[in-house]
VEXNUMAR-900092 format. One record per residue (C-alpha): residue in one letter; x, y, z; residue number from 0. Coordinates in steps of 0.001 Angstrom, whole numbers, plus 500000, padded with zeros to 6 digits. Layout:
! residues N
["a" [X Y Z] NUM] ...
//
This chain:
! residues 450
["x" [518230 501304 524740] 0] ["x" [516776 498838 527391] 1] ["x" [518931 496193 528809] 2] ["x" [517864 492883 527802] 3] ["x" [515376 490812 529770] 4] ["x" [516865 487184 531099] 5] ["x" [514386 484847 532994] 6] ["x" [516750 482592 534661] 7] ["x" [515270 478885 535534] 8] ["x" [516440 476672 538249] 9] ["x" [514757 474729 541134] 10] ["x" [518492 475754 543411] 11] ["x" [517926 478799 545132] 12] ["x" [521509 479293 545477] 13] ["x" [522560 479064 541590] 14] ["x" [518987 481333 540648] 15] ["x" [521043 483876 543566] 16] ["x" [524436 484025 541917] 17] ["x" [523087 484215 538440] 18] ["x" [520981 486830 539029] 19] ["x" [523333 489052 540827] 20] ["x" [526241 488420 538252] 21] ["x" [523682 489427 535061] 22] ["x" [522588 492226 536530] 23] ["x" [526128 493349 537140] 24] ["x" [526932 492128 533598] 25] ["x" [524060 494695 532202] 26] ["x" [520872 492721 532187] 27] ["x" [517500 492733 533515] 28] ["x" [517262 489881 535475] 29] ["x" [514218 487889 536315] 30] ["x" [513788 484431 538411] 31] ["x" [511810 481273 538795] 32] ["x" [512388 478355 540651] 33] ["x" [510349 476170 538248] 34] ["x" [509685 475815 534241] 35] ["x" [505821 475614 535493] 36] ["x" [506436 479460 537179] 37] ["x" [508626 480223 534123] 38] ["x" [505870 479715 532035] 39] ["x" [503434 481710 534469] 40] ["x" [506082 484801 534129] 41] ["x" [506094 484651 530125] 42] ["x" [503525 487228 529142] 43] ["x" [504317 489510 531996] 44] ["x" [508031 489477 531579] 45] ["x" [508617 489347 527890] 46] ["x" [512285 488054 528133] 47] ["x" [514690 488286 525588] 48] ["x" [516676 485284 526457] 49] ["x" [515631 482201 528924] 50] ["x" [518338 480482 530710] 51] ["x" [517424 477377 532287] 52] ["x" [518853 474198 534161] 53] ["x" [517499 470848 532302] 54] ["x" [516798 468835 535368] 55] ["x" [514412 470065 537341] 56] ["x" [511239 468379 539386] 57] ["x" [507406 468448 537129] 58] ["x" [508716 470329 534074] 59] ["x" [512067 470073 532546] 60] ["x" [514200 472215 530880] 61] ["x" [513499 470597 527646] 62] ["x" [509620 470779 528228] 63] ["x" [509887 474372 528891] 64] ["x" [511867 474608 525595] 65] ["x" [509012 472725 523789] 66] ["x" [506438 474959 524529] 67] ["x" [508399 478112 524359] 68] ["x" [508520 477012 520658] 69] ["x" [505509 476208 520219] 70] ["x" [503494 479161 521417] 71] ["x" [506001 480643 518683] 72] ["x" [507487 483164 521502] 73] ["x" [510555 485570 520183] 74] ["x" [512677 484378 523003] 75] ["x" [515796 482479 522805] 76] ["x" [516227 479434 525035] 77] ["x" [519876 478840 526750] 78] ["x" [520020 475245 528592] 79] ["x" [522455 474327 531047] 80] ["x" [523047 471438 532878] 81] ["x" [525807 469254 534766] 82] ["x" [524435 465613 533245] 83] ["x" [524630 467025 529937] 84] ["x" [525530 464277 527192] 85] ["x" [526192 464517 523381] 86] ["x" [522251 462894 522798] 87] ["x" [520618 465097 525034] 88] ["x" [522418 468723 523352] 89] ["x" [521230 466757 519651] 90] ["x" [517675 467290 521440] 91] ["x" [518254 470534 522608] 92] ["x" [519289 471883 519224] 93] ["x" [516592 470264 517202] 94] ["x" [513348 471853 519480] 95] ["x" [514835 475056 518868] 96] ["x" [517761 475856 521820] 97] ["x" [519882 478893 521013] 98] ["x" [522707 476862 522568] 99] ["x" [523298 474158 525188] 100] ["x" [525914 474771 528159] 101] ["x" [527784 472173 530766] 102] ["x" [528537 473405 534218] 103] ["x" [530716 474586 534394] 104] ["x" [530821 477373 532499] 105] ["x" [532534 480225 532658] 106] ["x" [531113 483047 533448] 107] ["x" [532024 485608 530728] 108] ["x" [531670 483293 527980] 109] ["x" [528093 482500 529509] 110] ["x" [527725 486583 529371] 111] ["x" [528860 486649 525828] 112] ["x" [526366 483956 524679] 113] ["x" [523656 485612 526300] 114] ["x" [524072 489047 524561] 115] ["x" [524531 486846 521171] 116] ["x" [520973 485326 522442] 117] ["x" [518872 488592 522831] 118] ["x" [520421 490191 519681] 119] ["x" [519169 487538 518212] 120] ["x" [515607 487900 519588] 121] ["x" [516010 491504 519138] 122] ["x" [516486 490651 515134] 123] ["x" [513457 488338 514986] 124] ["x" [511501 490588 516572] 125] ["x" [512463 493124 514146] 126] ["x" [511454 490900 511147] 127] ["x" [508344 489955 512952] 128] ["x" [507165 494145 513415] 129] ["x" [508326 494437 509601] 130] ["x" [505795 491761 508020] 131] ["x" [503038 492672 510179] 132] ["x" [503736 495915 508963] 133] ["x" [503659 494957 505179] 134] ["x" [500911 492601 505892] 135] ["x" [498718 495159 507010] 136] ["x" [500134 498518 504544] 137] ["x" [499130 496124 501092] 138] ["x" [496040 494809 502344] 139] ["x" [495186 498809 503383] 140] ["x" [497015 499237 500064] 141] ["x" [494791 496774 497905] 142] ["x" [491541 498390 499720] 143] ["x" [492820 501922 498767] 144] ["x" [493766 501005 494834] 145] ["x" [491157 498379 494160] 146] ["x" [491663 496025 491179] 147] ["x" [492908 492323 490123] 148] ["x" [494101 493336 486839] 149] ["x" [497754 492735 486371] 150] ["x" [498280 496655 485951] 151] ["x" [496715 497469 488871] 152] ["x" [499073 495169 490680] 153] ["x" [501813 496620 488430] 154] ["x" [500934 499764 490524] 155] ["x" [500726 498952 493493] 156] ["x" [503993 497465 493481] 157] ["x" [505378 500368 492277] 158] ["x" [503883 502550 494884] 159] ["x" [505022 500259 497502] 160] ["x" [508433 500481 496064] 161] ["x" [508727 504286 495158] 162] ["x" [506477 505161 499069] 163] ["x" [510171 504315 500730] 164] ["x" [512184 506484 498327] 165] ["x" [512629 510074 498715] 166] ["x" [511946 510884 495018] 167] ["x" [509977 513157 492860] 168] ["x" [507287 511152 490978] 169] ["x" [505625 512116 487610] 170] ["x" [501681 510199 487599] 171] ["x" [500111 510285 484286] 172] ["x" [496632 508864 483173] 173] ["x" [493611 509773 481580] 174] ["x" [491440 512160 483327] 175] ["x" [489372 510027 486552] 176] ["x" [491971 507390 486704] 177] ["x" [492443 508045 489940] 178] ["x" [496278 510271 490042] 179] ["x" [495230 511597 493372] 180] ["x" [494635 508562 495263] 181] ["x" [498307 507214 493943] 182] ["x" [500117 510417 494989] 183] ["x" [497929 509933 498369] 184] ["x" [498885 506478 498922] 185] ["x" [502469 507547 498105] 186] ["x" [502428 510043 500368] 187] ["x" [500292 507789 503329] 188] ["x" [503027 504444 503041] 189] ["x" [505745 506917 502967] 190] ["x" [508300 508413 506102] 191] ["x" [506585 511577 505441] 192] ["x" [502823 510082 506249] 193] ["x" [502922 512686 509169] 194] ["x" [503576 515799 507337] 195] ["x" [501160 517544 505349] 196] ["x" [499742 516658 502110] 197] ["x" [498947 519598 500235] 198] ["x" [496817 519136 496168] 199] ["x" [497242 522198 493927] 200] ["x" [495231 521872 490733] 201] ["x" [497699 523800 488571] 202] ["x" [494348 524386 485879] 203] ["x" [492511 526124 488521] 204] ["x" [494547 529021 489284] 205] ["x" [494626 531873 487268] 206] ["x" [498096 532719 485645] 207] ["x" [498196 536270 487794] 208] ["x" [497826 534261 490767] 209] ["x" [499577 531196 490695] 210] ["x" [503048 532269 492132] 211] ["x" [501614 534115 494808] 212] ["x" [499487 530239 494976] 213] ["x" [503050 528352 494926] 214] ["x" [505237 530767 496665] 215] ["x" [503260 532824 498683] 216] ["x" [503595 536418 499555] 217] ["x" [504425 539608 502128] 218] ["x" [501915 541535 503120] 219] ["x" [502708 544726 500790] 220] ["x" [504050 542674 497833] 221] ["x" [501158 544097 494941] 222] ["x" [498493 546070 495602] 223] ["x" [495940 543182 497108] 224] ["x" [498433 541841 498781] 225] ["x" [497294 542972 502292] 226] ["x" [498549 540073 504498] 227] ["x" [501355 537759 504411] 228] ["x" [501062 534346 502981] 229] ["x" [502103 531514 503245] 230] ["x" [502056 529488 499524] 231] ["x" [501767 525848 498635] 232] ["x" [505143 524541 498795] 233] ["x" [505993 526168 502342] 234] ["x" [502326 524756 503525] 235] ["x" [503806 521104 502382] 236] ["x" [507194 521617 504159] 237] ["x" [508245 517814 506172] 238] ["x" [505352 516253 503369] 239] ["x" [503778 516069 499937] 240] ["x" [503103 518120 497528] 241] ["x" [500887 517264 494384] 242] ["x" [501000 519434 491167] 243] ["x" [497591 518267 489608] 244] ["x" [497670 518792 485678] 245] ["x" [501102 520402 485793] 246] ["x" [500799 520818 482017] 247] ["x" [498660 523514 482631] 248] ["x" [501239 525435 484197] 249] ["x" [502306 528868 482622] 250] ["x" [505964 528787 481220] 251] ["x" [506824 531448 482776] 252] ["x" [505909 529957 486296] 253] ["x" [507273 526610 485277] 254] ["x" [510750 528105 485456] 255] ["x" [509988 529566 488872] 256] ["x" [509336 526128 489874] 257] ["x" [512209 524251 488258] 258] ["x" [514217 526630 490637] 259] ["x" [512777 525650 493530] 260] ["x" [512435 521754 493050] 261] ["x" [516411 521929 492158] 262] ["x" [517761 524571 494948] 263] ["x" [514660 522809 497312] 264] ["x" [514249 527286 499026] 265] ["x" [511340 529322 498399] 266] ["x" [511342 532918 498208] 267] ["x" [507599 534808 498616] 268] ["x" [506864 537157 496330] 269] ["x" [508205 540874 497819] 270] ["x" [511122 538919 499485] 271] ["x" [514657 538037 499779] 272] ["x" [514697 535291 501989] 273] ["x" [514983 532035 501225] 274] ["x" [512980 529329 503358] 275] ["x" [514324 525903 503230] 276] ["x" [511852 522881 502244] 277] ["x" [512155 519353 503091] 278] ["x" [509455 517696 500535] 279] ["x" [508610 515660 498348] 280] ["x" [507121 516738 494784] 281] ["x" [504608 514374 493195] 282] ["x" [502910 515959 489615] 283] ["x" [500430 514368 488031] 284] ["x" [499530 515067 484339] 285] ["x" [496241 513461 481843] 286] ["x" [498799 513921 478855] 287] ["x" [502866 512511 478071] 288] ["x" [504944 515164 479245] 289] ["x" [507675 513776 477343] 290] ["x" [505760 514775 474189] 291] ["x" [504838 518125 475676] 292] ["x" [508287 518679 476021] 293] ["x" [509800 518188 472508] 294] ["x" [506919 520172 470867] 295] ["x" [507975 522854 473072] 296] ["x" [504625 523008 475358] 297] ["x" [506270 521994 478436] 298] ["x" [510073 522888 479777] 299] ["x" [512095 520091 479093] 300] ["x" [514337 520585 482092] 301] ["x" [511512 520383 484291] 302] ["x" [510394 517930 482727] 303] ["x" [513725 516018 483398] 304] ["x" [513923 517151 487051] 305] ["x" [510768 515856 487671] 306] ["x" [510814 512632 486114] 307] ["x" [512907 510332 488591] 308] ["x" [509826 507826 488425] 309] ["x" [506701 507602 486419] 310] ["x" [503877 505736 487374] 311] ["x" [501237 505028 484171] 312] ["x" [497445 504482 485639] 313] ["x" [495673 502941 482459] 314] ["x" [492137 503660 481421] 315] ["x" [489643 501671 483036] 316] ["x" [488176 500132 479881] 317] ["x" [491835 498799 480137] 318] ["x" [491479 497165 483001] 319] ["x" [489450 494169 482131] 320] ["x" [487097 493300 485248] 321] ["x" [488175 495629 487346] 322] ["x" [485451 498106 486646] 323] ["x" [483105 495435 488401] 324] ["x" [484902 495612 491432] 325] ["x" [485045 499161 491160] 326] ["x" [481397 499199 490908] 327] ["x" [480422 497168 493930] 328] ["x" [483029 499220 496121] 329] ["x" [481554 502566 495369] 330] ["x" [478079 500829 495544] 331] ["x" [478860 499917 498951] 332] ["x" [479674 503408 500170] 333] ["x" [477396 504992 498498] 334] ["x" [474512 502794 500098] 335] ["x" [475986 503396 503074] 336] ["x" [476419 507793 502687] 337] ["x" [472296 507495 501157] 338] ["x" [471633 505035 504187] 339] ["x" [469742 502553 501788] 340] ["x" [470386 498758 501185] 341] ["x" [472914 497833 498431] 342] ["x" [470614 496980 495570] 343] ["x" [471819 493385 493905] 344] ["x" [473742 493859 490402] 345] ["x" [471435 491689 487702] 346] ["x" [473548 489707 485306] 347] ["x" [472830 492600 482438] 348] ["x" [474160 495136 485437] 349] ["x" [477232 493445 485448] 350] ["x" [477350 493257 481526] 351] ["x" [476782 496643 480956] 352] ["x" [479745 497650 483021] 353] ["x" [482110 495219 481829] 354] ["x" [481520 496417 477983] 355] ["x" [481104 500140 478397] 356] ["x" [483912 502341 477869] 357] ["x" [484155 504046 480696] 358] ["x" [485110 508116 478891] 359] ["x" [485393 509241 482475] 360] ["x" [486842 506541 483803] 361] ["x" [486962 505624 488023] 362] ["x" [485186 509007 488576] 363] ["x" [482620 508293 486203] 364] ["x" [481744 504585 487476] 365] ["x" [481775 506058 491242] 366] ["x" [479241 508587 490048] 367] ["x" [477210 505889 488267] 368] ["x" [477018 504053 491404] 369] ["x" [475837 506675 493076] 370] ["x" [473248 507142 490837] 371] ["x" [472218 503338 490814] 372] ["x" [472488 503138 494907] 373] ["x" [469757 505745 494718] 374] ["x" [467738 504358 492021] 375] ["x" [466288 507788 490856] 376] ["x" [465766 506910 487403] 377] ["x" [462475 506406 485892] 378] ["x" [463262 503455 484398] 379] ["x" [464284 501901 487558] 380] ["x" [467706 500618 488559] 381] ["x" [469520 499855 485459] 382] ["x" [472663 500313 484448] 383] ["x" [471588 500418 480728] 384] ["x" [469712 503588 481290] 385] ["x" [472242 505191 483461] 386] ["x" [475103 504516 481269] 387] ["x" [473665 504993 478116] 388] ["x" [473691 503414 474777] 389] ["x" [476514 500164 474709] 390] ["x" [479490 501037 472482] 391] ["x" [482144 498257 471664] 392] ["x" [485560 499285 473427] 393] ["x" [487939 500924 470872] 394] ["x" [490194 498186 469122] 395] ["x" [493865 499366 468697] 396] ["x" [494633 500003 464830] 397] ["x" [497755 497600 464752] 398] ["x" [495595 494685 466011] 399] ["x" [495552 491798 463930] 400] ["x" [492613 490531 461739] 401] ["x" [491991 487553 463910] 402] ["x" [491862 490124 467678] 403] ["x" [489241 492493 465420] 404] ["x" [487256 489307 464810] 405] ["x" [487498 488428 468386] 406] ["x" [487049 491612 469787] 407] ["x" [483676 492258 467578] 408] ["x" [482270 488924 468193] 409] ["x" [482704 489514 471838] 410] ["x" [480851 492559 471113] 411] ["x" [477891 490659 469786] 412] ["x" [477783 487697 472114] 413] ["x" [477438 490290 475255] 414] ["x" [475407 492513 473728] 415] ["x" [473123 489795 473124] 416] ["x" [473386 488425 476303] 417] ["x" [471999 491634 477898] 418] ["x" [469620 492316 475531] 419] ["x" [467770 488562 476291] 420] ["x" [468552 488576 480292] 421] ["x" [471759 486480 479964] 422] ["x" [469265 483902 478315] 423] ["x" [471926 481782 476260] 424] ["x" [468444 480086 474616] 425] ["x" [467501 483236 473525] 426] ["x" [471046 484071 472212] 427] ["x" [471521 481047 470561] 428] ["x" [468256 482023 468615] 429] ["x" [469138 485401 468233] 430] ["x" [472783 484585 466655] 431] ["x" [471398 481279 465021] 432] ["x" [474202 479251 466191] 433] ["x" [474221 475752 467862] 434] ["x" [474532 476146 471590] 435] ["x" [477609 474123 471997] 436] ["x" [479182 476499 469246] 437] ["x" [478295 479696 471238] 438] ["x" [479609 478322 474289] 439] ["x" [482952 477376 473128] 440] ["x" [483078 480803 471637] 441] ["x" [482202 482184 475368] 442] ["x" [484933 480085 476930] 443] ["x" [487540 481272 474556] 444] ["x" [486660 484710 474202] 445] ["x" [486190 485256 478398] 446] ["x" [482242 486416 478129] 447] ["x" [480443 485969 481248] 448] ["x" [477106 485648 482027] 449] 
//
C-alpha cells in the first residue's frame, strides 16, 4: 500500500521545510509549493491525497485554492491552517468544502492524526467514484448486450446484475431463441470469474455413449477409442463458467454423475481414480419448467434442487411488447454492416408487421429476419410481410376476461388494417366504417401505432 500523497502550501520556506521533513518521517509522501498558484500547477502531476495549506498567503489564498479544488471536483481533501484564524473565517472554510481548519499552533501528532483521517477519506471517495464509473459503464454495456425497454427485460437485467456478483448456480429457462446464452454470457462477463473460461455444452447434441466422456473427460486407455487423454467440459471451465444448454435432455443416468460433481465440486475422468478439484460456476439453461420435469419423474429432483439457487425466466418475445422493434433495428444494423450494404429504412407496415407477429422462434428468428431484409433477396422486395409470412393475432391467454379478448381482437383489426392501407387512417376509417375520431380514440387506448 502506497503512503499517502500531502502537497503542503505555504509562501515560508522555513514552515514548507519542517513540515515536509516531519510527514515524511510520520509515513507520507510529501510534496511542496510555496504558492496556491504553484499548488494548483502541481495538481494533475501529483495527485495528492490530502492538501495542507496556510490561509494567508500573497495572489492566491488558502481559501481560493480551496474554491477551486472543489470546483474542478478533485478527490482531495483540503486541511487549512493559519495563525489569524477566527470563528467566521473556519464557518467559511467548512462551508467550500475544508476537511478541517487548524490554528498554529498545532501539535504535531494531532496534525498527523488528522491528516491520515484526511486521505482515508479521499481514499473512500475515490473508491465510490471507481465503483459508479464502473456500474455506469457494466449496465450501459449491459443494456447494449440484453436489448429491450419492456419492464421484463429490465426485470432481467437487474437480476443478472444482482446474481453476476454471487457465486451461485443459476437455472435460465425460456422458450427456444430467447436468448439463454447471452444471459449465462453476461452472467459470466459482469462476474469475478469474467477471466476464466466460459465453456457452452449443448446437453441435446451429444450422444448418450458420449456425454460423460463430454463432461468428465477421459485417460487415454479408458474404452476402446479412447486413444488419448482428455480433458472434459467441467475441467476445461475450471476458475469460470460452465453452461448446460437444454439440461433436460440429459440422460438420467448421467444426470446423477453430475449431481455428484456439482455437490462434491471434483471430477473424476472416466478410467480414473483421481479426483481434480473445480472452482466454477454452473449455469443450465432449459426451454421447459424443470420443476414440472421433476415431479413427473423426467428430470432428478435432487438435481433439480441443487441447481436451482436462482432462476432467471426470459419471456417470449411476442411478450415483450415493443421490444421486438428494437430488436429488429439492432440486428438490422449489424447485419448491414457484416453484408456491407446501407441499413434499408423500416416503412410504417415494416414496423407493424413486427410488432403483431408472433415471433415462434423468437430473438433468433427476428435476427434471421433481419438478415434476410438487410439483404433484400426477396422477389417481392424488402418487406417484412413477405419475409414473415401471413399476420396471425398473438395468442390471448384463456383466463382473459371478455373485455381484454375484445381489446386484444380489435387491436388485431385496427393494425392489420393499418398495414394493409399503408398506415392510411382514411383508408382505415373506410375500411372499418367508423368515424375517424372513433378509431382514433380506440388507437390511443388500445396503444396501436402507426
Amino acid at each position: 500500500m502506497t503512503n499517502p500523497a500531502i502537497l503542503i502550501v505555504d509562501d515560508e520556506e522555513m514552515v514548507r521545510t519542517a513540515l515536509e521533513q516531519w510527514l515524511r518521517l510520520s509515513g507520507f509522501d510529501t510534496h511542496v509549493a510555496s504558492s496556491a498558484t504553484e499548488a494548483l500547477r502541481l495538481l494533475d502531476d501529483i495527485h495528492p491525497d490530502v492538501i495542507l495549506t496556510d490561509v494567508r498567503m500573497p495572489g492566491l489564498s488558502g481559501l481560493d485554492l480551496l474554491r477551486t479544488v472543489r470546483e474542478r471536483a478533485l478527490a482531495a481533501e483540503v486541511i487549512l491552517i493559519t495563525g489569524h484564524g477566527d470563528v467566521p473565517m473556519a464557518v467559511e472554510a467548512m462551508r467550500a468544502g475544508a476537511f478541517d481548519f487548524l490554528q498554529k499552533p498545532y501539535v504535531p501528532d494531532q496534525l498527523v492524526k488528522t491528516l491520515r483521517r484526511a486521505a482515508e477519506q479521499t481514499g473512500l471517495k475515490r473508491e465510490v467514484a471507481e465503483l459508479r464509473r464502473k456500474l455506469d459503464g457494466g449496465e450501459t454495456e449491459l443494456a447494449t448486450r440484453l436489448i429491450g425497454s419492456s419492464r421484463v427485460m429490465e426485470d432481467v437485467r437487474s437480476a443478472v446484475r444482482e446474481l453476476a456478483t454471487i457465486p451461485a448456480d443459476v437455472i435460465i429457462l425460456g422458450e427456444t431463441g430467447t436468448g439463454k446464452e447471452v444471459v449465462a454470457r453476461c452472467l459470466h462477463d459482469f462476474s469475478s470469474r469474467a477471466k476464466g473460461p466460459f465453456v457452452a455444452v449443448n446437453c441435446a447434441a451429444i450422444p448418450a455413449e458420449l456425454i460423460e466422456s463430454e463432461l468428465f473427460g477421459h485417460e487415454a486407455g479408458a474404452f476402446t477409442s479412447a486413444r488419448d487423454k482428455r480433458i472434459g467440459k467441467f475441467e476445461f471451465a475450471n476458475g469460470g463458467t460452465l453452461l448446460l444448454d437444454e439440461i433436460e435432455s440429459m440422460p438420467m443416468l448421467a444426470q446423477a454423475k453430475v449431481l455428484r460433481v456439482i455437490q462434491e465440486r471434483m471430477v473424476e475422468r472416466v478410467g480414473s481414480n483421481r479426483q481434480i478439484p473445480l472452482d466454477i460456476r454452473i449455469v443450465a439453461a432449459s426451454k421447459v419448467d424443470l420443476a414440472a420435469e421433476s415431479e413427473a419423474g423426467r428430470f432428478r429432483a435432487d438435481l433439480y434442487y441443487r441447481l436451482n439457487m436462482a432462476t432467471i425466466h426470459l419471456a417470449p418475445l411476442r411478450d415483450r411488447g415493443e421490444d421486438s422493434v428494437l430488436l429488429f433495428h439492432h440486428f438490422l444494423g449489424l447485419a448491414a454492416q457484416r453484408f456491407n450494404k446501407p441499413a434499408p429504412q423500416l416503412h410504417p407496415a415494416d414496423i407493424n408487421a413486427l410488432l403483431v407477429h408472433t415471433w415462434p422462434g423468437n430473438v433468433r428468428e427476428l435476427k434471421a429476419a433481419a438478415d434476410r431484409f438487410a439483404l433484400g433477396l426477396d422477389a417481392t422486395g424488402r418487406s417484412l410481410d413477405t419475409i414473415l409470412g401471413p399476420k396471425a393475432a398473438k395468442p390471448i391467454s384463456s383466463t382473459a376476461s371478455l373485455a381484454d379478448r375484445l381489446a386484444a381482437y380489435e387491436r388485431h383489426v385496427i393494425e392489420t388494417e393499418l398495414a394493409r392501407n399503408g398506415d392510411s387512417i382514411a383508408a382505415v376509417v373506410d375500411a372499418l366504417q367508423v368515424p375517424r375520431r372513433t378509431l382514433s380514440e380506440k388507437m390511443a387506448r388500445l396503444g396501436v401505432r402507426r
